[in-house]
C-alpha positions as CSV (number, residue, x, y, z in Angstrom):
1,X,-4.4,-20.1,1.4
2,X,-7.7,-19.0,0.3
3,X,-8.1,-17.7,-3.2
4,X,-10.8,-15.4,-4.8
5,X,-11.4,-14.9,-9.0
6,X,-11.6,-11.8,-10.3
7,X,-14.1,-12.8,-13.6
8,X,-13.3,-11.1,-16.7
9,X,-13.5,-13.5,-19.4
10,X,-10.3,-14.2,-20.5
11,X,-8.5,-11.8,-19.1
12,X,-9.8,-13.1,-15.3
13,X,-7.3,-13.2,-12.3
14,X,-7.1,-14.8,-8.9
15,X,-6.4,-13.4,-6.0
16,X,-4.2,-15.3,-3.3
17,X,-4.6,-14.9,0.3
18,X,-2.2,-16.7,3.2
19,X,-0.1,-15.9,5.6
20,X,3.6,-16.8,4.9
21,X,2.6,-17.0,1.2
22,X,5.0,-14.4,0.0
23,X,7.8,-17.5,0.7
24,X,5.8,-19.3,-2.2
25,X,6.7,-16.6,-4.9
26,X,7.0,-19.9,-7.4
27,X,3.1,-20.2,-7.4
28,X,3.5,-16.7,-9.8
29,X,5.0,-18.8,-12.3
30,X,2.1,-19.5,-14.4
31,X,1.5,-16.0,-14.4
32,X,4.7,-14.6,-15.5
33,X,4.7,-13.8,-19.2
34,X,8.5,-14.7,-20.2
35,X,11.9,-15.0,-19.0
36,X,12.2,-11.4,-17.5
37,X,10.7,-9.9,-14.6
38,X,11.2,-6.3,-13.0
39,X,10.3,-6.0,-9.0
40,X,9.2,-2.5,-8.5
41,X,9.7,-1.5,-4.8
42,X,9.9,1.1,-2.1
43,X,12.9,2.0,-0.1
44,X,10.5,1.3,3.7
45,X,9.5,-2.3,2.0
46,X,12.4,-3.2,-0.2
47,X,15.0,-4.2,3.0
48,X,12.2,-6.4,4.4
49,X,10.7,-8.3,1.7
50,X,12.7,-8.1,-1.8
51,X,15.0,-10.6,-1.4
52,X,12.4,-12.6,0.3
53,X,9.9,-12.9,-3.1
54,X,13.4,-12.7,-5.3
55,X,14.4,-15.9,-3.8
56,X,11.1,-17.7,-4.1
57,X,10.6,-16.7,-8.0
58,X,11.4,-19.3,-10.8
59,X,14.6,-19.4,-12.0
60,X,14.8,-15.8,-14.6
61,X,15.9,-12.9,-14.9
62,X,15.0,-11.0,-12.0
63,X,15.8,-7.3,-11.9
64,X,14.6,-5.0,-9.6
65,X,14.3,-1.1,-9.1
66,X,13.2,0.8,-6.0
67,X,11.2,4.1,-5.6
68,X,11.1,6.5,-2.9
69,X,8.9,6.0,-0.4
70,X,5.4,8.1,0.0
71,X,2.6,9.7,-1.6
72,X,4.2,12.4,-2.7
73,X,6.7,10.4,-5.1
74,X,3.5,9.3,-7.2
75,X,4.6,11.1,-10.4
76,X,5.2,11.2,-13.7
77,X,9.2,11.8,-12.9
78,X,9.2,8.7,-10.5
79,X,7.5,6.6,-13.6
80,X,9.9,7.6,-15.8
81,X,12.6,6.2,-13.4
82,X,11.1,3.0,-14.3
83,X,11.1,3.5,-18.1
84,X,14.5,4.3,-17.7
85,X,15.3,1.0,-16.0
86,X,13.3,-1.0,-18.2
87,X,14.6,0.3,-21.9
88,X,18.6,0.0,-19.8
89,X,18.3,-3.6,-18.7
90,X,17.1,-3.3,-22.0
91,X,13.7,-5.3,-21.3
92,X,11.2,-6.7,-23.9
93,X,7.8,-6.9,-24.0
94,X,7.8,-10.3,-22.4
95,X,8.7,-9.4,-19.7
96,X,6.7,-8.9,-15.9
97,X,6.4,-5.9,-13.5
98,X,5.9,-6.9,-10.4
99,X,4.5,-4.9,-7.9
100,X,6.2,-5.3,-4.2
101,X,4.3,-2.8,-1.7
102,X,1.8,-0.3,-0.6
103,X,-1.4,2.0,-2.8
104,X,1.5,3.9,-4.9
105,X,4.1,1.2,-5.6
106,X,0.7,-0.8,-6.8
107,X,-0.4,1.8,-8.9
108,X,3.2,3.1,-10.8
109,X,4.0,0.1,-11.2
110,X,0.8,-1.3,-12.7
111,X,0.6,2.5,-15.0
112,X,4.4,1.6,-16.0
113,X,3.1,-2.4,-17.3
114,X,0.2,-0.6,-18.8
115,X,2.4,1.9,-20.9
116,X,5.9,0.1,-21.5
117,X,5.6,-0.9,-25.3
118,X,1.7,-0.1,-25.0
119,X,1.2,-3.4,-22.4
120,X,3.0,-5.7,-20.4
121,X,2.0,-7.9,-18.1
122,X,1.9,-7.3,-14.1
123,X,1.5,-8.7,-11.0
124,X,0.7,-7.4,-7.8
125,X,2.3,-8.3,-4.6
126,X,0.5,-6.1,-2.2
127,X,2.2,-5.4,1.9
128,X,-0.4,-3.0,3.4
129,X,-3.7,-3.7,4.4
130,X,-5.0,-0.6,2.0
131,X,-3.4,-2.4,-1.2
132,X,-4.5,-6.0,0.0
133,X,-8.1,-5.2,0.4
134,X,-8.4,-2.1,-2.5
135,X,-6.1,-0.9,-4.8
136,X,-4.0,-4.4,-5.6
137,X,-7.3,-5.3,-7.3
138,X,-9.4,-4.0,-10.3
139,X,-6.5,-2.7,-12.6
140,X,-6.9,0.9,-11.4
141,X,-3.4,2.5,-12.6
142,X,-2.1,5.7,-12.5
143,X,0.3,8.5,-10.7
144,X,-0.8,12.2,-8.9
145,X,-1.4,15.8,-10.9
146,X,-0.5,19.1,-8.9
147,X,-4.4,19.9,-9.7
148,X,-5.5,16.6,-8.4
149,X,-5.3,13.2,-7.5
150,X,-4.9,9.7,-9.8
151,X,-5.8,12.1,-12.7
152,X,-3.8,10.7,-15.7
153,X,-3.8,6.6,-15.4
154,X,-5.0,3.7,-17.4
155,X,-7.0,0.7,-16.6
156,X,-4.8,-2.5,-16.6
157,X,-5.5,-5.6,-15.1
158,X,-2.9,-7.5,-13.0
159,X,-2.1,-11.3,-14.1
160,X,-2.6,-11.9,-10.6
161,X,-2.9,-10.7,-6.8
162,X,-0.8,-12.4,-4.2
163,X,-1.6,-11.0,-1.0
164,X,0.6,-12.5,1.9
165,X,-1.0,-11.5,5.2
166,X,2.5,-11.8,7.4
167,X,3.5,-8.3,6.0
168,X,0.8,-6.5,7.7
169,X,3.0,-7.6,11.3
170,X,5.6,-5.0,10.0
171,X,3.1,-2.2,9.2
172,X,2.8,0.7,11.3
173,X,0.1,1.9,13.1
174,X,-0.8,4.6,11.2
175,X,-0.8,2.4,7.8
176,X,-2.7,-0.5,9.3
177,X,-5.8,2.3,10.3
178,X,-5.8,4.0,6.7
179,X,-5.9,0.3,5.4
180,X,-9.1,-0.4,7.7
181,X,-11.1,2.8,6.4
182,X,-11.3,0.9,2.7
183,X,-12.6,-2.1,5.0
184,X,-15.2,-0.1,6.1
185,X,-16.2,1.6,3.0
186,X,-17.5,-2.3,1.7
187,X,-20.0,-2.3,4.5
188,X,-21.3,1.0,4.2
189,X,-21.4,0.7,0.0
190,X,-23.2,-2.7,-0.1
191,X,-22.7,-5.0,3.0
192,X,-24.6,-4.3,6.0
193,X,-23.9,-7.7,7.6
194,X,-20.3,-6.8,7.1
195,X,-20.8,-3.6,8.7
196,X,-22.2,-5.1,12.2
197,X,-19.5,-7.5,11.8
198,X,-16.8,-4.8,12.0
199,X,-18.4,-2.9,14.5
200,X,-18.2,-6.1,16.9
201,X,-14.6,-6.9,15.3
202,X,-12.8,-3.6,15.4
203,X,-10.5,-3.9,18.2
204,X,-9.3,-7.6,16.9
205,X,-8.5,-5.9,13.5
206,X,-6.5,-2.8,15.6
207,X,-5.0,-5.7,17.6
208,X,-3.7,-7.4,14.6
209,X,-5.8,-11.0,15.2
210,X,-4.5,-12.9,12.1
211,X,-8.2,-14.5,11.9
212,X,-10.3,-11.3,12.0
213,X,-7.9,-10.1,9.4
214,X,-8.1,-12.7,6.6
215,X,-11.7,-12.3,7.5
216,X,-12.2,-8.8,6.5
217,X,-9.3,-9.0,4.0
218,X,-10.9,-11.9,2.2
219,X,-14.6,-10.2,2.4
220,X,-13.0,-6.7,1.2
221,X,-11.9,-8.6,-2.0
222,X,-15.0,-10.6,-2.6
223,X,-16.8,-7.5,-2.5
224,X,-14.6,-5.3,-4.8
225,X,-14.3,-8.5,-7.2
226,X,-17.7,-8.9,-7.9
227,X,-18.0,-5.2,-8.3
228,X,-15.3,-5.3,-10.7
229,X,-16.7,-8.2,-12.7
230,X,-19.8,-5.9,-13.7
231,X,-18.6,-2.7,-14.0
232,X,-14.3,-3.1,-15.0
233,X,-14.0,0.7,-15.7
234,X,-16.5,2.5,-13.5
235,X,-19.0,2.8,-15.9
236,X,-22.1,2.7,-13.3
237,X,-21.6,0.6,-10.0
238,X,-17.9,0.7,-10.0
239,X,-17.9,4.3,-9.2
240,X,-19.9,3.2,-5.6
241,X,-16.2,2.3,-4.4
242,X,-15.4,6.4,-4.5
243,X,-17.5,6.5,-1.6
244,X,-15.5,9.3,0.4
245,X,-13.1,9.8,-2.2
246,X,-14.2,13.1,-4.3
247,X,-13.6,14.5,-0.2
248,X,-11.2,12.3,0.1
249,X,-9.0,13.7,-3.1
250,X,-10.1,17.4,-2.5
251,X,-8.0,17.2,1.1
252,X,-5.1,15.4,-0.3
253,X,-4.4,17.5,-3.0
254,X,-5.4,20.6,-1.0
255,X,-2.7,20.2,1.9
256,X,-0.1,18.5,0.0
257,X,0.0,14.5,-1.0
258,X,1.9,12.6,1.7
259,X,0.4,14.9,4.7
260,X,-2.4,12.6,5.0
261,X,-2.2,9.0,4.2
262,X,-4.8,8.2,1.1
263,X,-7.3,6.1,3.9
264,X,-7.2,8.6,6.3
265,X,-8.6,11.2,4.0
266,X,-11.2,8.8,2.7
267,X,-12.3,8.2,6.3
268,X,-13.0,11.9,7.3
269,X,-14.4,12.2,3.1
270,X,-16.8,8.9,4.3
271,X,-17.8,11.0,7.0
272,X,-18.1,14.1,5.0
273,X,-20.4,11.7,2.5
274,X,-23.1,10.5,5.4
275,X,-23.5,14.2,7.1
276,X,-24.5,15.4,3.4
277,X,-26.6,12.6,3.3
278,X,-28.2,13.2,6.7
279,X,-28.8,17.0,5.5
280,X,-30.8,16.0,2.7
281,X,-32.9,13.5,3.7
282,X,-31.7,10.2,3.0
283,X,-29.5,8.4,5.7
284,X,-31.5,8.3,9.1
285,X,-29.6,9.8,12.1
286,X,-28.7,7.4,13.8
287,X,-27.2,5.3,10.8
288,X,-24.8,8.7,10.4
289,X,-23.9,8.4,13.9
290,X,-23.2,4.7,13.6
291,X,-20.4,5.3,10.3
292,X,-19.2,8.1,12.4
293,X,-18.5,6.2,15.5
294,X,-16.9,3.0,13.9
295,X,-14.6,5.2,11.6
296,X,-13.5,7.4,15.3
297,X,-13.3,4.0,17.4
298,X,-10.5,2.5,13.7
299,X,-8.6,5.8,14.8
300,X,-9.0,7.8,11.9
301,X,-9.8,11.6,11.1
302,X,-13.8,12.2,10.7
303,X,-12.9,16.0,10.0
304,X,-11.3,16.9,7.2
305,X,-8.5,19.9,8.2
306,X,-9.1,23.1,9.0
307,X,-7.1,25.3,6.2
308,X,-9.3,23.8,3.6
309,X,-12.3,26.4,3.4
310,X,-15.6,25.5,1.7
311,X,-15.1,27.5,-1.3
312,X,-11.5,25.6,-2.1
313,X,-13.2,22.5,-1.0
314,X,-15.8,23.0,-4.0
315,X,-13.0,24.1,-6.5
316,X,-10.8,21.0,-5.7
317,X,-13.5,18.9,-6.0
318,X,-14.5,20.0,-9.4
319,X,-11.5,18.2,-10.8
320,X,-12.8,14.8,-10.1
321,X,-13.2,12.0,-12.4
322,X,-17.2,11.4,-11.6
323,X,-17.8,14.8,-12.7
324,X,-19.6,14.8,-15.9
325,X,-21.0,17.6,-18.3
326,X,-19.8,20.3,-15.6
327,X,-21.8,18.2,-12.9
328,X,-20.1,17.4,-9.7
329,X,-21.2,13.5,-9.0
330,X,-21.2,12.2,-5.1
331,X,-21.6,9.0,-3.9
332,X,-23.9,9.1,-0.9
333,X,-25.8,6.8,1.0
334,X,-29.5,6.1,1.7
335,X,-28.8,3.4,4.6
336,X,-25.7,1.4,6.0
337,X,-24.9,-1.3,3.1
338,X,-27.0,1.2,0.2
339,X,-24.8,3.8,-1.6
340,X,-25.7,5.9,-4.5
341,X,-24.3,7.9,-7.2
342,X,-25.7,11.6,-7.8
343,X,-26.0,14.6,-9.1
344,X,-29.1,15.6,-7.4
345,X,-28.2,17.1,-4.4
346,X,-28.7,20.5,-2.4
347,X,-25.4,23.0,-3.3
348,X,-26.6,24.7,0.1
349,X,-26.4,21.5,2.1
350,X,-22.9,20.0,0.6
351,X,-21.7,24.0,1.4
352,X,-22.9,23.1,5.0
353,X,-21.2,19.7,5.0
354,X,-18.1,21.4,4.1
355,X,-18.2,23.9,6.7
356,X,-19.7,21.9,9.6
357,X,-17.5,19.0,8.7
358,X,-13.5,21.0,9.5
359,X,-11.7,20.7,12.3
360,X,-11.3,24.0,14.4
């Protein structure tokens, strides 16, 4: 088991790595507030693993309440279902959410700890290779508006991050791809190194090799972790890991949450992020071409759809957390393992980015 520390003073967490490690559910003890604890699931993960990290917890009361499965559950309604099973039990405010799945399950379930009798503690108990390398870390919480995407949420750090690598051997396809476009992102953002190591490494991570993916699960966390530890709620450098997101959000939101899965939008907005940043001057050609070609040979979009026009593109993309004063913010790049946050950029070129980069 390898483990990694998330450093924020006193409120710093670890985060477990291991394969099999979900069998060893006791090692949350010291991390458990009180004698209560609530497993928040899904109805895909909950027949596989619940009674599986149930069985391995210290001896407590263990209550447990499953959620629909998908994007599009990632709501206000679904977290009041938890409420609801929280204040029935009834439950104090000793006791611990912890969260057993995917992005979404992470994120309600870490927005309900963060609101239930204004803070409780959480854990998070990520199962897909998105959660275990992004959103399981750096107390991002939060559910899905209608007008856009993780817009109401808190900031809520977990207690700690157990992420067993065996439950990536019952993902499908589709999730383990979306999970490898956050991969990427750290290489592009800050780790060039990382970058050449993927593109030599890409088809061992598609195969599954348990080696190459502690690897780039382990180097995925050290990178967020030490972002985290400087900048906990995206002040300045935090705000680097949205690279491909503002796109990202504008083509979940605009064909409906749950139509694309949240890595394979940020894969075709990543793309999105280094043509822009071709247009205008800053990332060399060939640097574009080389994002563009690892992100096609992972097996994820690089256009974003069709039906989404430029001017809708611009309109969903004004309701975006990085913008500021009426000022649309991008991350974009300047080289392979160099990102930057900006303002300052041509409205004719993103216009052409948004046109050139649809599918037909």
């Amino acid at each position: 088991m390898k483990q990694l520390e998330v450093d924020l003073g006193y409120r710093s967490y670890p985060i477990l790595i291991g394969d099999g490690i979900l069998d060893q559910a006791d090692i949350l003890k010291p991390y458990i507030s009180g004698p209560q604890v609530m497993v928040v699931s899904n109805e895909t993960v909950a027949p596989i693993y619940l009674d599986r990290l149930v069985a391995g917890l210290p001896k407590l009361q263990v209550l447990t309440h499953v959620l629909p499965d998908g994007e599009e559950y990632k709501t206000l309604e679904t977290l009041n279902g938890i409420f609801d099973a929280l204040l029935a039990a009834p439950c104090d405010r000793g006791v611990t959410l912890i969260a057993l799945g995917g992005g979404v399950v992470g994120d309600i379930t870490g927005f309900a700890a963060a609101c239930y009798q204004r803070g409780v503690a959480y854990i998070q108990v990520p199962t897909t290779l998105l959660a275990q390398v992004d959103s399981s870390v750096g107390g991002k919480t939060g559910v899905n508006h209608r007008l856009g995407k993780n817009m109401i949420g808190a900031f809520h750090q977990p207690r700690c991050v157990l992420a067993d690598t065996g439950t990536l051997n019952t993902l499908e396809d589709r999730q383990l791809h979306a999970g490898i476009a956050e991969v990427i992102k750290y290489g592009l953002i800050r780790d060039p190194q990382f970058f050449t190591w993927l593109e030599e490494n890409i088809e061992a991570l598609l195969a599954r090799d348990p080696a190459a993916l502690q690897y780039a699960i382990e180097h995925s966390c050290r990178n967020k972790s030490e972002i985290v530890a400087q900048d906990e709620k995206e002040s300045g450098i935090r705000a680097l890991l949205n690279l491909g997101h503002t796109f990202g959000h504008a083509i979940e939101t605009g064909i409906g949450y749950g139509q694309w899965l949240h890595g394979e939008a940020v894969a075709a907005g990543m793309c999105m992020a280094a043509d822009l940043s071709q247009r205008i001057g800053w990332l060399a050609p060939e640097e574009a071409q080389r994002a563009r070609r690892l992100i096609e040979r992972a097996q994820l979009p690089v256009l974003a759809p069709g039906e989404i026009d430029a001017d809708r593109f611009l309109e969903l993309m004004s309701v975006d957390k990085k913008v500021q004063a009426g000022r649309l913010r991008l991350i974009l790049l300047k080289a392979i393992g160099e990102a930057v946050i900006t303002d300052d950029f041509d409205a004719t070129a993103l216009r052409d980015t948004l046109t050139a980069c649809r599918a037909a």
